[in-house]
mmCIF file of the N, C-alpha and C atoms, coordinates in Angstrom:
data_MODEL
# 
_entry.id   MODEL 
# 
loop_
_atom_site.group_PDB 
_atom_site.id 
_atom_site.type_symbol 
_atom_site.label_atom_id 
_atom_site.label_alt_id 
_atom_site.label_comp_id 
_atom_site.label_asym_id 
_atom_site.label_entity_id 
_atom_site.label_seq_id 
_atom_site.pdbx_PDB_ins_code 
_atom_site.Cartn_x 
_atom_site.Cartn_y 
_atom_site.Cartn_z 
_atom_site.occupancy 
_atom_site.B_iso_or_equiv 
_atom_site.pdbx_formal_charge 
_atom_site.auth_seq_id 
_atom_site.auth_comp_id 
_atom_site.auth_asym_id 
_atom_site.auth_atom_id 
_atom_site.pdbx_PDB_model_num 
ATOM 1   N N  . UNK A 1 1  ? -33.252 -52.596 31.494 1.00 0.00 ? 1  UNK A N  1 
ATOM 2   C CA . UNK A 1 1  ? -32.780 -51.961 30.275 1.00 0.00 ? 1  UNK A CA 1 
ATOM 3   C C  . UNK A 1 1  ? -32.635 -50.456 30.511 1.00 0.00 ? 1  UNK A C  1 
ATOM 4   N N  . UNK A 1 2  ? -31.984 -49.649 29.689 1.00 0.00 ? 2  UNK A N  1 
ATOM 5   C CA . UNK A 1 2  ? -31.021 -48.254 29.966 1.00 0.00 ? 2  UNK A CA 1 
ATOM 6   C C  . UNK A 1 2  ? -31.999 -47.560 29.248 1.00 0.00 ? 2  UNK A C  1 
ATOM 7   N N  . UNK A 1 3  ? -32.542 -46.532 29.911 1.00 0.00 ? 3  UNK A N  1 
ATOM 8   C CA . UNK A 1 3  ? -33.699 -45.417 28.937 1.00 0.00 ? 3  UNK A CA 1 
ATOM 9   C C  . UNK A 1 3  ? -32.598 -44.411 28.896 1.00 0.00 ? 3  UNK A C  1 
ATOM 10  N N  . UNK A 1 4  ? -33.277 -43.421 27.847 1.00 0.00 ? 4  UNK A N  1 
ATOM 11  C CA . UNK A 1 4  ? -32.342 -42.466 27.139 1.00 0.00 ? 4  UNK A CA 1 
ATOM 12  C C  . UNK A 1 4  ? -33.908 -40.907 27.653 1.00 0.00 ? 4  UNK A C  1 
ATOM 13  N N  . UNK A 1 5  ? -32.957 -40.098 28.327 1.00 0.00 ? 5  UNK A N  1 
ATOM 14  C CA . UNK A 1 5  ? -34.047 -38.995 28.186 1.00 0.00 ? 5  UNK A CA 1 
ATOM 15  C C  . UNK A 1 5  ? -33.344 -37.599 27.851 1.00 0.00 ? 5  UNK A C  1 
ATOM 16  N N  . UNK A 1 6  ? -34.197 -37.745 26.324 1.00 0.00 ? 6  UNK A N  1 
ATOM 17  C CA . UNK A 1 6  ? -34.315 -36.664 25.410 1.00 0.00 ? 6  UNK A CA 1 
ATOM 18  C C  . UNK A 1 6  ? -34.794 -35.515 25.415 1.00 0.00 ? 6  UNK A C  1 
ATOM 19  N N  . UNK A 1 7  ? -34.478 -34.251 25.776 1.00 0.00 ? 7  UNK A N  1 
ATOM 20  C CA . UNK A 1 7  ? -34.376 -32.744 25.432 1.00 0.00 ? 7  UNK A CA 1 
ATOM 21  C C  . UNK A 1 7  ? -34.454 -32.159 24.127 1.00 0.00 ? 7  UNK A C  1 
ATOM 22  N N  . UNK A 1 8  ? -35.464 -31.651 23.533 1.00 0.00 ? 8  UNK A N  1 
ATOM 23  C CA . UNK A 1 8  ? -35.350 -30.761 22.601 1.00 0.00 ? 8  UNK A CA 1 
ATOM 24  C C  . UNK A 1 8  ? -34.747 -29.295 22.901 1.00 0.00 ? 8  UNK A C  1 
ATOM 25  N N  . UNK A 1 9  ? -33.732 -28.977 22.576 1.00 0.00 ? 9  UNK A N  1 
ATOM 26  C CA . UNK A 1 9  ? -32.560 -27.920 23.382 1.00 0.00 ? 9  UNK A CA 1 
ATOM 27  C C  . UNK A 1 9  ? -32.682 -26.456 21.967 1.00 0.00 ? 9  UNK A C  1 
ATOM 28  N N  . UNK A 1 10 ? -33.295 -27.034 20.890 1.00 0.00 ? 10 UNK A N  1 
ATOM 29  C CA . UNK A 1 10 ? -33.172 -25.912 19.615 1.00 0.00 ? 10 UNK A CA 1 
ATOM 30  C C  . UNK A 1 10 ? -34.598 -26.083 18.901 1.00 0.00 ? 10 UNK A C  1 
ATOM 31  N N  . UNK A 1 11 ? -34.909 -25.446 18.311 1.00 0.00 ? 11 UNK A N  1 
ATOM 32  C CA . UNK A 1 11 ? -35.907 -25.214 17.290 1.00 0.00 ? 11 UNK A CA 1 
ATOM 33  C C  . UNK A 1 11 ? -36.162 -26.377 16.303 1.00 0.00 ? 11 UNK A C  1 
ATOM 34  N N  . UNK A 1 12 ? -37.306 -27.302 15.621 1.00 0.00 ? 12 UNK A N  1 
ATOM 35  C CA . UNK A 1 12 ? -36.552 -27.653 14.514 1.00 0.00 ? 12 UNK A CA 1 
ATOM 36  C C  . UNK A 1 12 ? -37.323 -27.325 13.564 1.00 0.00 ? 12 UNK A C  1 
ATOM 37  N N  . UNK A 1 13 ? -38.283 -25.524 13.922 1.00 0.00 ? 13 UNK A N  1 
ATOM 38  C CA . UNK A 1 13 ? -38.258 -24.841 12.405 1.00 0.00 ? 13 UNK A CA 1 
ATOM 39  C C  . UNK A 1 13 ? -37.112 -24.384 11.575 1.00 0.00 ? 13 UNK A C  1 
ATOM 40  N N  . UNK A 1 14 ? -37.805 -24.631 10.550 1.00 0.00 ? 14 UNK A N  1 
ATOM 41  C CA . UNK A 1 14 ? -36.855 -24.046 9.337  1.00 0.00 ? 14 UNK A CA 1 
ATOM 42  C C  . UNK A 1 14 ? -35.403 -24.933 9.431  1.00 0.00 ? 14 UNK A C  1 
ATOM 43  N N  . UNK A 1 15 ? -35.903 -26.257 9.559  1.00 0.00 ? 15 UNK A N  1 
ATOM 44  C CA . UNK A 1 15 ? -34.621 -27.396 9.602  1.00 0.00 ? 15 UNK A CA 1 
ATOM 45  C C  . UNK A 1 15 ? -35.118 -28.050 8.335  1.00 0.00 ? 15 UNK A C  1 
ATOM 46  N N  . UNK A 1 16 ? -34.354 -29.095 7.834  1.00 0.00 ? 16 UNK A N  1 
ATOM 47  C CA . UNK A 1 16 ? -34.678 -29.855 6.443  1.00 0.00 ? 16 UNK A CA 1 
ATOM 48  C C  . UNK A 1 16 ? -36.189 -30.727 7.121  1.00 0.00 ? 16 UNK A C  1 
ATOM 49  N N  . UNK A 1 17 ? -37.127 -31.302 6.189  1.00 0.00 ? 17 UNK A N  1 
ATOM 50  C CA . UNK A 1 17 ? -38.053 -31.582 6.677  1.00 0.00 ? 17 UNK A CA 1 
ATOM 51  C C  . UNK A 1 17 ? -37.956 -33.139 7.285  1.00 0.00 ? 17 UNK A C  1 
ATOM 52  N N  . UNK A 1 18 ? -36.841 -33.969 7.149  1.00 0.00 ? 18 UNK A N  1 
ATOM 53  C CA . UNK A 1 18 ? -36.280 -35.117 7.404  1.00 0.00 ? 18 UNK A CA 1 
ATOM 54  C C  . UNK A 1 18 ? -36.087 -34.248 9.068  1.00 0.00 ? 18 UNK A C  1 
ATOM 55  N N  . UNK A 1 19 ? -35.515 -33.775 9.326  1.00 0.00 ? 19 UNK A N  1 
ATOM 56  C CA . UNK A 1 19 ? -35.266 -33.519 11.080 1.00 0.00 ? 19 UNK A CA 1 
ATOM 57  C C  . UNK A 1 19 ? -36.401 -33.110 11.606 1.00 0.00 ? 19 UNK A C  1 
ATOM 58  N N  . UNK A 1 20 ? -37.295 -32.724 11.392 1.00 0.00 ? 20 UNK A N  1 
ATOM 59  C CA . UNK A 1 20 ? -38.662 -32.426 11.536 1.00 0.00 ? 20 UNK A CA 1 
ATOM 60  C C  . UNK A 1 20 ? -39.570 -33.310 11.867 1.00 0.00 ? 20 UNK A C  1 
ATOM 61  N N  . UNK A 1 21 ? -39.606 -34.562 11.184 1.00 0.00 ? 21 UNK A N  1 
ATOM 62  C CA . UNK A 1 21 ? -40.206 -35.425 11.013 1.00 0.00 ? 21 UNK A CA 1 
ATOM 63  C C  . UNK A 1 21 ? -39.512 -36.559 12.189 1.00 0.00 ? 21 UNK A C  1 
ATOM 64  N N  . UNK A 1 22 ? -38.089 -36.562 12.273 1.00 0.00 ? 22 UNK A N  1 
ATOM 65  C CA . UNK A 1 22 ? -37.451 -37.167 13.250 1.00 0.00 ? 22 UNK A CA 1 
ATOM 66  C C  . UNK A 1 22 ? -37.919 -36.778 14.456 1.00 0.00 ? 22 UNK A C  1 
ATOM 67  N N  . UNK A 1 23 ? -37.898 -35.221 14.744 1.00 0.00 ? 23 UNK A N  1 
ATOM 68  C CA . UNK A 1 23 ? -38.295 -34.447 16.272 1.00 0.00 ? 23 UNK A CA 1 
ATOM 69  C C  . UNK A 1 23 ? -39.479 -35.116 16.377 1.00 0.00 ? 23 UNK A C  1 
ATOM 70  N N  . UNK A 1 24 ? -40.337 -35.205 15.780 1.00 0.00 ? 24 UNK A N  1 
ATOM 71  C CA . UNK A 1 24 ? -41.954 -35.249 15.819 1.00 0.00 ? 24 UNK A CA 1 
ATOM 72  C C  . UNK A 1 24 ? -42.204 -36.973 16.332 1.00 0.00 ? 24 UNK A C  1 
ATOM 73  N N  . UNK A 1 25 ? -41.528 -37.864 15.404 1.00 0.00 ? 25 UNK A N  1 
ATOM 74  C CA . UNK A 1 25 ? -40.810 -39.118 15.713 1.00 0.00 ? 25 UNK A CA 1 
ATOM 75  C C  . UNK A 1 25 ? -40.997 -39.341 17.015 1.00 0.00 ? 25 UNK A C  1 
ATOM 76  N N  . UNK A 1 26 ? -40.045 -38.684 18.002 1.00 0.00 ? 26 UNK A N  1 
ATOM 77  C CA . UNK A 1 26 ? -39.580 -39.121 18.704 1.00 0.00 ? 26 UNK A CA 1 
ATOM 78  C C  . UNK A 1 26 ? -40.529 -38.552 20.027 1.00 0.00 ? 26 UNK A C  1 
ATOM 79  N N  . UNK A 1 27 ? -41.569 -37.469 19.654 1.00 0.00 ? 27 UNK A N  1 
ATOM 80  C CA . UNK A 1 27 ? -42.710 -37.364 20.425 1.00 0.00 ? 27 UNK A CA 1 
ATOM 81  C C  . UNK A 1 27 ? -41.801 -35.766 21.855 1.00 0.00 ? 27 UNK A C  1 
ATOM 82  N N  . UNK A 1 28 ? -41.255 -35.143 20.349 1.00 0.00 ? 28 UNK A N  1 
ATOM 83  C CA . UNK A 1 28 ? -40.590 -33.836 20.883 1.00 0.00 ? 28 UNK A CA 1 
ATOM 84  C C  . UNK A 1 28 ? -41.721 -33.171 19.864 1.00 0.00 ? 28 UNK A C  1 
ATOM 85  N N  . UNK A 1 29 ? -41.982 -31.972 21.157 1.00 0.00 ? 29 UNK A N  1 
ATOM 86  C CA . UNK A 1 29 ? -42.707 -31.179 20.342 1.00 0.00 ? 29 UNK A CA 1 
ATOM 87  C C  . UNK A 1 29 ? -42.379 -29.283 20.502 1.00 0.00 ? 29 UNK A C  1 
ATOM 88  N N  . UNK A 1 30 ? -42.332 -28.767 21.923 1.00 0.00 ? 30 UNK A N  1 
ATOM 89  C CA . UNK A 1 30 ? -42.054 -27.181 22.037 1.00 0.00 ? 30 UNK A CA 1 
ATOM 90  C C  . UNK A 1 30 ? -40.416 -27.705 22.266 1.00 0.00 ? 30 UNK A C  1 
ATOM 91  N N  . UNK A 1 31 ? -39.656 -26.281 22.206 1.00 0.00 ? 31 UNK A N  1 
ATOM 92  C CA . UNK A 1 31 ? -38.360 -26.203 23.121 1.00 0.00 ? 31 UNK A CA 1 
ATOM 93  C C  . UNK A 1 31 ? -38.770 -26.920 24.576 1.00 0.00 ? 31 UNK A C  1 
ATOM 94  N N  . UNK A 1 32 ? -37.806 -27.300 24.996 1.00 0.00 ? 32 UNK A N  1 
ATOM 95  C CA . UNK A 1 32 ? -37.100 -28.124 26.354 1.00 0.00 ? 32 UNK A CA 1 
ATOM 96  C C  . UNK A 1 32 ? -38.394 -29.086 26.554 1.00 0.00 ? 32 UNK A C  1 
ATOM 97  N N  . UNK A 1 33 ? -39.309 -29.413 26.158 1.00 0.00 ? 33 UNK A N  1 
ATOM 98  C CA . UNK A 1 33 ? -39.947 -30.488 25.884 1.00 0.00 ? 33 UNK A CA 1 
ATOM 99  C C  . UNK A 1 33 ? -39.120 -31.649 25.976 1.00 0.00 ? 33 UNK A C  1 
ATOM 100 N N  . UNK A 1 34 ? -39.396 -32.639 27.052 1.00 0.00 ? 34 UNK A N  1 
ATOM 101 C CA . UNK A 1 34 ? -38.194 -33.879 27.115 1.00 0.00 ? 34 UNK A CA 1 
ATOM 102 C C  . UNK A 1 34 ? -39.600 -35.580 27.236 1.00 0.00 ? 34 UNK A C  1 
ATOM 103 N N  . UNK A 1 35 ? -38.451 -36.337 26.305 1.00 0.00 ? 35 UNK A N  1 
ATOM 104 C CA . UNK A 1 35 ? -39.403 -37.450 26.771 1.00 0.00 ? 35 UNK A CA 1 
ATOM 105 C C  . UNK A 1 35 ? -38.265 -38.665 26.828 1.00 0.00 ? 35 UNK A C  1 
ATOM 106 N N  . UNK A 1 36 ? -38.632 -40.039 27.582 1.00 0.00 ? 36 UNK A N  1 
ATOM 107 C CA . UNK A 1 36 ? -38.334 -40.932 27.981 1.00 0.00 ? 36 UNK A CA 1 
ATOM 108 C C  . UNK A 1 36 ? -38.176 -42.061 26.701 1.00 0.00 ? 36 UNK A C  1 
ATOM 109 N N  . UNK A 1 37 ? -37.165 -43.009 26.161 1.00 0.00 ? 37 UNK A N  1 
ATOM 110 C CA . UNK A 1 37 ? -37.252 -43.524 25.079 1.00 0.00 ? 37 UNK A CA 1 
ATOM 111 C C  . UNK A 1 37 ? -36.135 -44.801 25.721 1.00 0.00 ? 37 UNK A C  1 
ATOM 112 N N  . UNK A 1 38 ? -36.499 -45.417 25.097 1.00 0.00 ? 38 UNK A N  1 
ATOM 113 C CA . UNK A 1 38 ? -35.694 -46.682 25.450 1.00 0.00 ? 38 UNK A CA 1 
ATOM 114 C C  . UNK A 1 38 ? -34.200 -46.857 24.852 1.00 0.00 ? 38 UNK A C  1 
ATOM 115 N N  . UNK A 1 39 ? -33.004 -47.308 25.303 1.00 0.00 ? 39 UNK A N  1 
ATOM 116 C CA . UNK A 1 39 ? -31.815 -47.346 24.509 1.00 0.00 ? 39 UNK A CA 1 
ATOM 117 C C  . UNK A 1 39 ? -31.951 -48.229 23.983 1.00 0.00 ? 39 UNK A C  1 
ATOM 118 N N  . UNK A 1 40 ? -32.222 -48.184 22.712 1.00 0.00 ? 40 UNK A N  1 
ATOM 119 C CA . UNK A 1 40 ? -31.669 -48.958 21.347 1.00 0.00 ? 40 UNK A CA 1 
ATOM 120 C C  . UNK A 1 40 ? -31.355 -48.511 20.324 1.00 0.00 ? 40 UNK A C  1 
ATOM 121 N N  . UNK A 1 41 ? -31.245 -49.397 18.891 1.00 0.00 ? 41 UNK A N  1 
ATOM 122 C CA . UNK A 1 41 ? -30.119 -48.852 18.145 1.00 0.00 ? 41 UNK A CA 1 
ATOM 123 C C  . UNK A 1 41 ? -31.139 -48.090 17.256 1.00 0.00 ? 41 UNK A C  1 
ATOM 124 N N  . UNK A 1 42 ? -32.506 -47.777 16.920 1.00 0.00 ? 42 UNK A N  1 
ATOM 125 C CA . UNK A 1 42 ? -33.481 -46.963 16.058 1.00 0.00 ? 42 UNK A CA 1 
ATOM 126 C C  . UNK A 1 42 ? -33.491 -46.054 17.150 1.00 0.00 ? 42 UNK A C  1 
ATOM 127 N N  . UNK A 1 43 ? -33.340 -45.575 18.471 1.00 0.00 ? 43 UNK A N  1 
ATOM 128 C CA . UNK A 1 43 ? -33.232 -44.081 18.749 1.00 0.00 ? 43 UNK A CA 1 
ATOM 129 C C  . UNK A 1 43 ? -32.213 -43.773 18.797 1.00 0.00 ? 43 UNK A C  1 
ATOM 130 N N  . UNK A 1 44 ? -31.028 -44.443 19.134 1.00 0.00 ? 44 UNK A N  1 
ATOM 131 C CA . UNK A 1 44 ? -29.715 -43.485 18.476 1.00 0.00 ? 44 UNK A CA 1 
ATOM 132 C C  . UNK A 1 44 ? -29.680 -43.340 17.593 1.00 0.00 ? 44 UNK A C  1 
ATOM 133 N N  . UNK A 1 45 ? -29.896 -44.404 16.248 1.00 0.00 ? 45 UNK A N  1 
ATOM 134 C CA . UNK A 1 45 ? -30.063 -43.668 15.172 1.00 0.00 ? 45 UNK A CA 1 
ATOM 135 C C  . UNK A 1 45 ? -30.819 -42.022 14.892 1.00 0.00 ? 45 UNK A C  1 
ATOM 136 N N  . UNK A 1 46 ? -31.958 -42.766 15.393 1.00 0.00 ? 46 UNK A N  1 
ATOM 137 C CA . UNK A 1 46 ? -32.323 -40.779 15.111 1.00 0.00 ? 46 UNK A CA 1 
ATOM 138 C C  . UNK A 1 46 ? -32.057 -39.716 15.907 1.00 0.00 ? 46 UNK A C  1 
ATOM 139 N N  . UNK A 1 47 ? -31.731 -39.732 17.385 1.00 0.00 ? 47 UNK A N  1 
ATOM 140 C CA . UNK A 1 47 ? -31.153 -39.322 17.787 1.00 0.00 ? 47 UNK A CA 1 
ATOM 141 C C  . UNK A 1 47 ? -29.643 -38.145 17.159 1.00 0.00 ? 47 UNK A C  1 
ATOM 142 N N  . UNK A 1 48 ? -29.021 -39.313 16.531 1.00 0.00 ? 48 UNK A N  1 
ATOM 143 C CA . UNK A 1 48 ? -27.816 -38.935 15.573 1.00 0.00 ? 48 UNK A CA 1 
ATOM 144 C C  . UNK A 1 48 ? -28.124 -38.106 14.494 1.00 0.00 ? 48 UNK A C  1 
ATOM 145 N N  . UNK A 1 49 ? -29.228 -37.851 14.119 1.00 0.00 ? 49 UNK A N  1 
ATOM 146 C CA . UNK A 1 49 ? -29.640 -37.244 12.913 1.00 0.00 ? 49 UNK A CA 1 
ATOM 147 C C  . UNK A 1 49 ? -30.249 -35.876 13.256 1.00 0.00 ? 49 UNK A C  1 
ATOM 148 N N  . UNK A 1 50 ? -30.486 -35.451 14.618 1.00 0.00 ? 50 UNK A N  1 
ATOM 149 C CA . UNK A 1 50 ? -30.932 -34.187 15.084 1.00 0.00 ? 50 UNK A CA 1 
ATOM 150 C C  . UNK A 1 50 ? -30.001 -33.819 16.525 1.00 0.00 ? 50 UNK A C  1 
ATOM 151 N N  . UNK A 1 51 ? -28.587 -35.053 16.478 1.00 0.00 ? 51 UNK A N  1 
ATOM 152 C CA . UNK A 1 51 ? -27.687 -34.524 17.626 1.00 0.00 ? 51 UNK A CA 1 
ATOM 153 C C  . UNK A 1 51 ? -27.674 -32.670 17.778 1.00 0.00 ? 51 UNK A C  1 
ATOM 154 N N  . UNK A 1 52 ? -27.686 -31.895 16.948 1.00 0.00 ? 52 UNK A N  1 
ATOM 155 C CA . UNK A 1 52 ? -27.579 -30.919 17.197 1.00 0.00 ? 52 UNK A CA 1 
ATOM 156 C C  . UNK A 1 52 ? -29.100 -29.854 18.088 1.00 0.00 ? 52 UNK A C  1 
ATOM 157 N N  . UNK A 1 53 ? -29.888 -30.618 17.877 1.00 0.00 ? 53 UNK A N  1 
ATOM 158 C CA . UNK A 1 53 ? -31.117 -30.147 18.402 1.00 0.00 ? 53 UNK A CA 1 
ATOM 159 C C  . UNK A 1 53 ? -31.418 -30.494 19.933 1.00 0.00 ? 53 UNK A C  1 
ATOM 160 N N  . UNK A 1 54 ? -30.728 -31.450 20.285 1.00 0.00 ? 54 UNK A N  1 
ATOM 161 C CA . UNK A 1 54 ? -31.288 -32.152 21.660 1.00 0.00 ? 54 UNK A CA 1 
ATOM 162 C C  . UNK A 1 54 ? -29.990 -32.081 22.698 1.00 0.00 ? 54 UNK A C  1 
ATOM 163 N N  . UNK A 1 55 ? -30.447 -32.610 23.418 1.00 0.00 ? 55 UNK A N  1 
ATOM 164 C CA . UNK A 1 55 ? -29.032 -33.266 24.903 1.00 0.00 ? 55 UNK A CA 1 
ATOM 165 C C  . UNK A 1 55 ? -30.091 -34.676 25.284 1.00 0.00 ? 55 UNK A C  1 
ATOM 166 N N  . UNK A 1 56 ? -28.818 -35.482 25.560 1.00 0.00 ? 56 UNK A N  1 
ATOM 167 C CA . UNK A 1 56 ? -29.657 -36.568 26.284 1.00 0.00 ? 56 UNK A CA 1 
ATOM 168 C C  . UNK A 1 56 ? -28.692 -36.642 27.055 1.00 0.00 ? 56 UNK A C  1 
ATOM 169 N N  . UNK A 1 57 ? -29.654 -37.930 27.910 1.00 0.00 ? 57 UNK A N  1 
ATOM 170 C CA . UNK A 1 57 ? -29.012 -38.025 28.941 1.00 0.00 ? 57 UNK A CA 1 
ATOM 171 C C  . UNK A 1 57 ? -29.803 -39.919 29.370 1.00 0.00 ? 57 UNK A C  1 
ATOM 172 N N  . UNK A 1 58 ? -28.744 -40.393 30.417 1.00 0.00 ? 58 UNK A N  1 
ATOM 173 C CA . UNK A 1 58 ? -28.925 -42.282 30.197 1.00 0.00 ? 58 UNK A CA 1 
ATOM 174 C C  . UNK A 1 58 ? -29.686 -41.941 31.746 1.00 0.00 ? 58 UNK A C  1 
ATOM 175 N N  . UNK A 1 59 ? -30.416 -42.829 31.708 1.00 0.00 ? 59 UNK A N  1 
ATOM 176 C CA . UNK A 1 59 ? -31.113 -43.037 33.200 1.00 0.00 ? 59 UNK A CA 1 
ATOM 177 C C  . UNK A 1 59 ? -31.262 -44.365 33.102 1.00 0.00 ? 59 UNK A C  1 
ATOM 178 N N  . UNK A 1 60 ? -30.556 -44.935 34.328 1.00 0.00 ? 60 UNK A N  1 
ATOM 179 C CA . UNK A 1 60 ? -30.078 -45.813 34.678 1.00 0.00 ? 60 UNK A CA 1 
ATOM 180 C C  . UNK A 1 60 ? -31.869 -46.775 35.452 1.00 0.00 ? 60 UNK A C  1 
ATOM 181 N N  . UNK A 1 61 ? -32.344 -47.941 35.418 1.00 0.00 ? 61 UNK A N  1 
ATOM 182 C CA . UNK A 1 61 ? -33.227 -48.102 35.933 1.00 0.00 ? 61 UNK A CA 1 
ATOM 183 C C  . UNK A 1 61 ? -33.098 -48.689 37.244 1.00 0.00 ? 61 UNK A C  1 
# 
C-alpha cells in the first residue's frame, strides 16, 4: 500500500480552529515537522482541508 509523507510547510497559528485541529490530527506539530500516513481516502480528506499548509509527497513501498 502507497504512504503519503506529509510536511507542515506554514504555520497553523492564527488559522480557523478546524485546521488546527486537522494539523494536530494528523500528528504535525512545529514547521517542517513531517510524518508518514497511509494513502487513503480520511487523509486526503484532511489533507485537502489544510492543502495550503503542507506538501506531500507518495512513497512508493
Amino acid at each position: 500500500m502507497a504512504q503519503l509523507k506529509i510536511t507542515l510547510k506554514r504555520s497553523a497559528a492564527h488559522r480557523i480552529p478546524e485546521q488546527r485541529k486537522v494539523v494536530k490530527a494528523l500528528g504535525l506539530g512545529r514547521v517542517n515537522s513531517s510524518v508518514v500516513r497511509p494513502d487513503n481516502a480520511a487523509v486526503r480528506g484532511a489533507i485537502t482541508k489544510i492543502a495550503h499548509l503542507v506538501s506531500v509527497e507518495a512513497i512508493e513501498d
